[in-house]
PALUM-346097 format. One line per 5 residues: number of its first residue (from 0); their letters; for each residue x negated, y, z of N, C-alpha, C, O, CB. Coordinates in nm, 3 decimals. Glycine has a CB too. Layout:
N
NUM) A) X Y Z X Y Z X Y Z X Y Z X Y Z ~ ...
This chain:
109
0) XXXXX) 4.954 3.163 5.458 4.902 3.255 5.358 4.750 3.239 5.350 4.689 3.216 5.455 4.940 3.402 5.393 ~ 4.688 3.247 5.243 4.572 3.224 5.196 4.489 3.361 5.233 4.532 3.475 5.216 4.584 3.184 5.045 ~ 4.352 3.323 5.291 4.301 3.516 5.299 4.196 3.518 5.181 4.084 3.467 5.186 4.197 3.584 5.483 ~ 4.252 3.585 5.076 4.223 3.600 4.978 4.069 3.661 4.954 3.993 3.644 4.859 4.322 3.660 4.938 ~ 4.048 3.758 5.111 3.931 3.851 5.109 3.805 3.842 5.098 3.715 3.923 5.075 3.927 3.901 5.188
5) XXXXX) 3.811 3.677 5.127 3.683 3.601 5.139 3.610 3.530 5.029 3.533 3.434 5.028 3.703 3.509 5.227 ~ 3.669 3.624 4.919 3.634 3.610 4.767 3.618 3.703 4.685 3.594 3.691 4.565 3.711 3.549 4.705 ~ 3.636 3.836 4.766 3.547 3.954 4.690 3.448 3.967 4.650 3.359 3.925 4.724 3.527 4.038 4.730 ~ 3.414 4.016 4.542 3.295 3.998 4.484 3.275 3.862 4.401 3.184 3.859 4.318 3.201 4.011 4.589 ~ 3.342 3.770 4.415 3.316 3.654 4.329 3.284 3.696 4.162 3.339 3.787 4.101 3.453 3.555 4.343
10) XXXXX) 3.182 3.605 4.110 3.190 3.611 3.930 3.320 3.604 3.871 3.392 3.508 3.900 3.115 3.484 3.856 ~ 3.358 3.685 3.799 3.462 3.704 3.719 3.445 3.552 3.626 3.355 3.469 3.614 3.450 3.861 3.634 ~ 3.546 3.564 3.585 3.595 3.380 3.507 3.568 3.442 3.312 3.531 3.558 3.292 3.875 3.311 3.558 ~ 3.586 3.375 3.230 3.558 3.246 3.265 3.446 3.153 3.319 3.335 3.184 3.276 3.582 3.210 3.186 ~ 3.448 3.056 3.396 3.329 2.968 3.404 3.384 2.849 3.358 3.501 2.814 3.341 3.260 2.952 3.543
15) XXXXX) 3.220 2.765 3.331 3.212 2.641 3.298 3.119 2.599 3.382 3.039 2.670 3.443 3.188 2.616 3.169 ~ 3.131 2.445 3.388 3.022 2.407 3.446 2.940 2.299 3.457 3.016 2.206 3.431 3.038 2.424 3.524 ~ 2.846 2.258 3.476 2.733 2.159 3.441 2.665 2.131 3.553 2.615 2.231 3.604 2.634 2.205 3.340 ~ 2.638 1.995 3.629 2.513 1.989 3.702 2.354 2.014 3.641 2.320 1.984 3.526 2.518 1.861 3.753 ~ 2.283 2.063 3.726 2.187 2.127 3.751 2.096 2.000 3.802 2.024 1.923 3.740 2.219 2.246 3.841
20) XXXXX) 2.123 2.009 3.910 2.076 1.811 3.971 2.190 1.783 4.086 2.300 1.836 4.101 1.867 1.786 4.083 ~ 2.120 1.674 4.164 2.251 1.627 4.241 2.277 1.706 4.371 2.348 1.665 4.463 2.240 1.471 4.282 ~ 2.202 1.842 4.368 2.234 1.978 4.441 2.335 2.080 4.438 2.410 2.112 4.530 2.152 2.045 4.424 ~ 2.330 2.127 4.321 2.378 2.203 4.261 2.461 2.224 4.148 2.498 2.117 4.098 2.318 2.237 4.257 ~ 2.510 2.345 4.080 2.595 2.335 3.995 2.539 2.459 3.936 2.468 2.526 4.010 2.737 2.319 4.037
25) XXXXX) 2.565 2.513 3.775 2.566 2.583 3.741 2.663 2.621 3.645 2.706 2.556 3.549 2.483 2.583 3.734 ~ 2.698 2.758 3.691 2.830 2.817 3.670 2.785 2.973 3.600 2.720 3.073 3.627 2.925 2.826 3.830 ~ 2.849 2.928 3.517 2.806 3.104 3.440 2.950 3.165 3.357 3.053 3.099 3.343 2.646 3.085 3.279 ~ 2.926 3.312 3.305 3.059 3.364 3.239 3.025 3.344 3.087 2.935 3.415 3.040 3.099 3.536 3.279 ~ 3.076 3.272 3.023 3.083 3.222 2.903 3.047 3.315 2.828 2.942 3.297 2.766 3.194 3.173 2.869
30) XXXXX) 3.128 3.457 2.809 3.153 3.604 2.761 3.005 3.672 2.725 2.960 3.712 2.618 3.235 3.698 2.889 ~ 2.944 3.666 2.870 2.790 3.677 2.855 2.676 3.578 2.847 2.557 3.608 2.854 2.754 3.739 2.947 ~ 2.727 3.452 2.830 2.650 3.325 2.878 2.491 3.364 2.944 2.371 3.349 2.923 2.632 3.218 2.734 ~ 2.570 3.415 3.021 2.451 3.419 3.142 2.461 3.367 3.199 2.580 3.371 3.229 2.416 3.494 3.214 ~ 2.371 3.247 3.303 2.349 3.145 3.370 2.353 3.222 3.520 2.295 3.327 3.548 2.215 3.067 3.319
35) XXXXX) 2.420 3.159 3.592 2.395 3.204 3.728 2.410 3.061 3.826 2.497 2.975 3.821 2.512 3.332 3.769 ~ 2.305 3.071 3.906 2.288 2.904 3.977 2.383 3.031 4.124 2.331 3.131 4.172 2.031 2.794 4.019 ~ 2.533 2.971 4.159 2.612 3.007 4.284 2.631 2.889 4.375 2.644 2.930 4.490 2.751 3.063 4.249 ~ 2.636 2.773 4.368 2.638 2.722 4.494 2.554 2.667 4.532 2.490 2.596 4.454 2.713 2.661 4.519 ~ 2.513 2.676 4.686 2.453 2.700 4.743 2.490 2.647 4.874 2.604 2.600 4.866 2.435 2.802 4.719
40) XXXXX) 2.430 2.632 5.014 2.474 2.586 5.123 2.500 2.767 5.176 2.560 2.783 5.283 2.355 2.467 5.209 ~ 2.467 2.858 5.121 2.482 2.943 5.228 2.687 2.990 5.225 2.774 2.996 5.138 2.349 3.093 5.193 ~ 2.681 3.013 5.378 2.831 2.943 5.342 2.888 3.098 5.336 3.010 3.106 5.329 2.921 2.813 5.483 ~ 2.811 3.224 5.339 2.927 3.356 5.269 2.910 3.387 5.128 2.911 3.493 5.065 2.907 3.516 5.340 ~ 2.897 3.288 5.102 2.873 3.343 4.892 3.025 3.320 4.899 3.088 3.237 4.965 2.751 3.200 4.723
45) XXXXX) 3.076 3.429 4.804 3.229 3.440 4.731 3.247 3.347 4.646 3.363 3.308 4.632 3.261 3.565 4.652 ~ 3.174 3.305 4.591 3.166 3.204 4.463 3.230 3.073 4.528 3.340 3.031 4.496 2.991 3.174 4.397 ~ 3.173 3.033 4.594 3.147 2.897 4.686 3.215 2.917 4.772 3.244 2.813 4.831 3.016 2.858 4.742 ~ 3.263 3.015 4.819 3.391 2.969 4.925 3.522 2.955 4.810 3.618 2.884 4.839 3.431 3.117 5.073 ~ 3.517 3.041 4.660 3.624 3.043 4.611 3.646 2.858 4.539 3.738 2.780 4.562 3.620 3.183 4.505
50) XXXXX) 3.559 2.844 4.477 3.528 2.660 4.466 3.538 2.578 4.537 3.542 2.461 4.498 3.424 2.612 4.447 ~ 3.547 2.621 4.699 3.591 2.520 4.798 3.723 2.529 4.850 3.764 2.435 4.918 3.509 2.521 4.905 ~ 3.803 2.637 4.827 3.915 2.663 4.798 4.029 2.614 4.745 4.144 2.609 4.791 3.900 2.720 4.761 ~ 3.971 2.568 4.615 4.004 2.579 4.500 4.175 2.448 4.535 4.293 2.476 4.515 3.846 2.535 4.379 ~ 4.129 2.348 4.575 4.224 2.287 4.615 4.393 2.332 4.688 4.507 2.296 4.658 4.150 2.227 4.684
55) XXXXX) 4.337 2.425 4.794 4.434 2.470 4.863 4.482 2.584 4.772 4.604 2.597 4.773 4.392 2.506 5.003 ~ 4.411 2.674 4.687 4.501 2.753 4.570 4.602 2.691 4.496 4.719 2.721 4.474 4.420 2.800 4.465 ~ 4.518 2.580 4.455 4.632 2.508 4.352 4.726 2.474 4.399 4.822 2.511 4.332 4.605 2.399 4.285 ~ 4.771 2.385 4.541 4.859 2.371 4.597 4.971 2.456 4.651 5.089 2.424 4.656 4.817 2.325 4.652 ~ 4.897 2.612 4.705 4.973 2.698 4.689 5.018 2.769 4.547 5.093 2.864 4.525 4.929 2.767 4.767
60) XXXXX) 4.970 2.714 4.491 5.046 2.797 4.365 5.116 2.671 4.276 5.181 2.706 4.177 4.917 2.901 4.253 ~ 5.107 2.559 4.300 5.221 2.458 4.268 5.337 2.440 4.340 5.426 2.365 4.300 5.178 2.341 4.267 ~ 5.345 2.527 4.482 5.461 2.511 4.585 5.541 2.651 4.550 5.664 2.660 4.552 5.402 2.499 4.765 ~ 5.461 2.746 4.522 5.522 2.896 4.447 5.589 2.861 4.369 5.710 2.883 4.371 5.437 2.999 4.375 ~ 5.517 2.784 4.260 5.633 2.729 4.133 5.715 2.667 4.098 5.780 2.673 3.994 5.620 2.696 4.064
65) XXXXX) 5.722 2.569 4.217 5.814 2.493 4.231 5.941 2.546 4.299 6.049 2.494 4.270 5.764 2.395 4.286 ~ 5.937 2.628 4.372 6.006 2.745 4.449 6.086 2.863 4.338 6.202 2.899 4.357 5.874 2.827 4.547 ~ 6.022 2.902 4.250 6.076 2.954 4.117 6.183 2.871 4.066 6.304 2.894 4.064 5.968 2.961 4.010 ~ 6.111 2.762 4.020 6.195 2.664 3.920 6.330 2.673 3.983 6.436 2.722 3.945 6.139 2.494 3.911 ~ 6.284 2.596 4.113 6.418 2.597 4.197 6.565 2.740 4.213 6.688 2.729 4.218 6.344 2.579 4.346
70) XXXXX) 6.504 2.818 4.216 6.554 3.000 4.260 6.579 3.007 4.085 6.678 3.077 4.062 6.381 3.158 4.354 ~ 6.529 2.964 3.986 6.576 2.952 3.842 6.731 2.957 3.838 6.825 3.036 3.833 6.522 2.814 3.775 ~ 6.692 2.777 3.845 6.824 2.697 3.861 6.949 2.731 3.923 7.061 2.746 3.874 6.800 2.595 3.922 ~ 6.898 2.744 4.063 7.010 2.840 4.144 7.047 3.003 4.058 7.162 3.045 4.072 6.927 2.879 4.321 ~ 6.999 3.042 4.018 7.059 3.170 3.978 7.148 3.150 3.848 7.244 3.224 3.829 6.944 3.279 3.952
75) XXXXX) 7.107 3.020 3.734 7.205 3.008 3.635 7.352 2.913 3.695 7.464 2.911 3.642 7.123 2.935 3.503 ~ 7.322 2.863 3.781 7.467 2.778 3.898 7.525 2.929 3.921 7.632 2.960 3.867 7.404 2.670 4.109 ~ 7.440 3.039 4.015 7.514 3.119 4.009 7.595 3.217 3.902 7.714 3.240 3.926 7.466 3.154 4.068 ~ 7.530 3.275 3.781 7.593 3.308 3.643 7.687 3.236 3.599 7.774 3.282 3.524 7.512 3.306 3.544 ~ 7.684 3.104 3.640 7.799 3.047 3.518 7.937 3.062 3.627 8.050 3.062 3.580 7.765 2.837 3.445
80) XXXXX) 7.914 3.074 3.779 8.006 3.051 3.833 8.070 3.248 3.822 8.190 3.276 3.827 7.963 2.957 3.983 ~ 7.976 3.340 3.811 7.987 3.416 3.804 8.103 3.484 3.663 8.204 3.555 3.663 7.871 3.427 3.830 ~ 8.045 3.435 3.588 8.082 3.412 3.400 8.243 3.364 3.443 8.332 3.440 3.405 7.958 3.240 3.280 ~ 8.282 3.248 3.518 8.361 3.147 3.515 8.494 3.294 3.574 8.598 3.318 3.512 8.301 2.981 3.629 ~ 8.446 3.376 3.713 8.542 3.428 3.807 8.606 3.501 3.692 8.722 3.481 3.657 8.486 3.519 3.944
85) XXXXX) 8.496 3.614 3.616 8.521 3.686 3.569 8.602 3.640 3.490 8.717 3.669 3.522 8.446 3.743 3.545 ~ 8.593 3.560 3.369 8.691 3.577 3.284 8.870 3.516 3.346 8.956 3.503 3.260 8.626 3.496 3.149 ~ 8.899 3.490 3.470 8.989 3.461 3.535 9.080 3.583 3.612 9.198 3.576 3.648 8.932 3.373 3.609 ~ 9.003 3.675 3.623 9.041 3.826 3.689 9.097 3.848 3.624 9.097 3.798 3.511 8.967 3.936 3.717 ~ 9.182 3.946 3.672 9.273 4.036 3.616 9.177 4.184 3.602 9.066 4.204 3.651 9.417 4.046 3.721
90) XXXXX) 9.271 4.291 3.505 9.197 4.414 3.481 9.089 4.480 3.624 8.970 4.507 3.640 9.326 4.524 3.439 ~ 9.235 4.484 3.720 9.208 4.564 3.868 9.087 4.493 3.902 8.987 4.557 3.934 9.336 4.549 4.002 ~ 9.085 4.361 3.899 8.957 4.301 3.991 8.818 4.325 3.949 8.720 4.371 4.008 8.960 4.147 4.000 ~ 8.843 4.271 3.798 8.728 4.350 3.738 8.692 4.498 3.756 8.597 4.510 3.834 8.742 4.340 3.611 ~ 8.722 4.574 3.724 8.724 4.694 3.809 8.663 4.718 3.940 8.607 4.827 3.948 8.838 4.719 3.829
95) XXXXX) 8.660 4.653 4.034 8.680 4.597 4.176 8.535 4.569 4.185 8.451 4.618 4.260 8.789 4.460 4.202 ~ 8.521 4.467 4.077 8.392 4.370 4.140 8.282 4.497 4.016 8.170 4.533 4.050 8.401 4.113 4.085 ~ 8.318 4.522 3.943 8.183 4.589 3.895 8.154 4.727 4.024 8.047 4.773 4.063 8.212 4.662 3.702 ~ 8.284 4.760 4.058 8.276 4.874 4.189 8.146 4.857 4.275 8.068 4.944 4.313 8.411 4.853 4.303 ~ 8.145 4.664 4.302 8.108 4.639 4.376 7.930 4.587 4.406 7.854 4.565 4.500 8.201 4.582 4.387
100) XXXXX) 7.929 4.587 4.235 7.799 4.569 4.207 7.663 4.671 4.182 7.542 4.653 4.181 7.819 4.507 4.111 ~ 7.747 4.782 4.164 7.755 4.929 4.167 7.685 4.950 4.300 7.573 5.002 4.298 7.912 4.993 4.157 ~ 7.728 4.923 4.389 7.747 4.958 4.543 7.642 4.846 4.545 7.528 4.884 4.572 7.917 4.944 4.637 ~ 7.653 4.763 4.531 7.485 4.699 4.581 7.365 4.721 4.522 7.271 4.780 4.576 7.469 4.558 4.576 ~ 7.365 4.678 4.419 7.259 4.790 4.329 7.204 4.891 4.380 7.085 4.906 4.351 7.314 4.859 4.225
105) XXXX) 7.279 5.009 4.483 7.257 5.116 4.520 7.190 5.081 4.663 7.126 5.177 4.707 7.378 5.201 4.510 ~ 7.191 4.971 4.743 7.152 4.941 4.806 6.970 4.881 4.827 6.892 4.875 4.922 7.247 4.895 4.813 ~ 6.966 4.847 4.689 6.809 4.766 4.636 6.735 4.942 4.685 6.655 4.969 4.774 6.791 4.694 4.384 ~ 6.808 5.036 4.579 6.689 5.115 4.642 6.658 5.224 4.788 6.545 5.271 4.808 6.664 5.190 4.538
């Protein structure tokens, strides 16, 4: 898990950005195009730890989504097999299995 905390306070987005020289960067919010020079060597700026980051976000949030896609897929395998029982039941079962969905449902909360 990522500790997110160490980016409080960061500039709100959007940014763009441009070198400055072969130091620095300048990063500002478009919205206000106000210029703000944030990185820096000092290593607790929010800004600059969130830009050095930035790598390991993306990766966690390409492994999240890929994890979705997946849990997608699996849930329409499950519907169709679901779709498939049902229309094979008889009255009673149906009956039975909505009983039963009932009863779990009641369990979520």
């Amino acid at each position: 898990m990522i500790d997110t905390d160490k980016y409080e306070g960061h500039t709100e987005g959007p940014w763009v950005w441009s070198s400055l020289n072969d130091e620095e960067l300048i990063m500002f919010d478009v919205e206000r195009a106000k210029p703000n020079i944030i990185l820096r060597a000092k290593e607790d700026d929010a800004d600059a730890q969130l830009i050095a980051d930035a790598p390991l976000l993306l990766e966690a949030y390409q492994k999240r989504l890929k994890n979705v896609i997946l849990m997608r897929e699996e849930i329409r395998k499950l519907n169709k097999i679901i779709h498939f029982a049902w229309e094979v039941m008889d009255d009673q079962t149906q009956v039975e299995f909505n009983d039963l969905i009932i009863e779990l449902e009641g369990e979520e909360e």
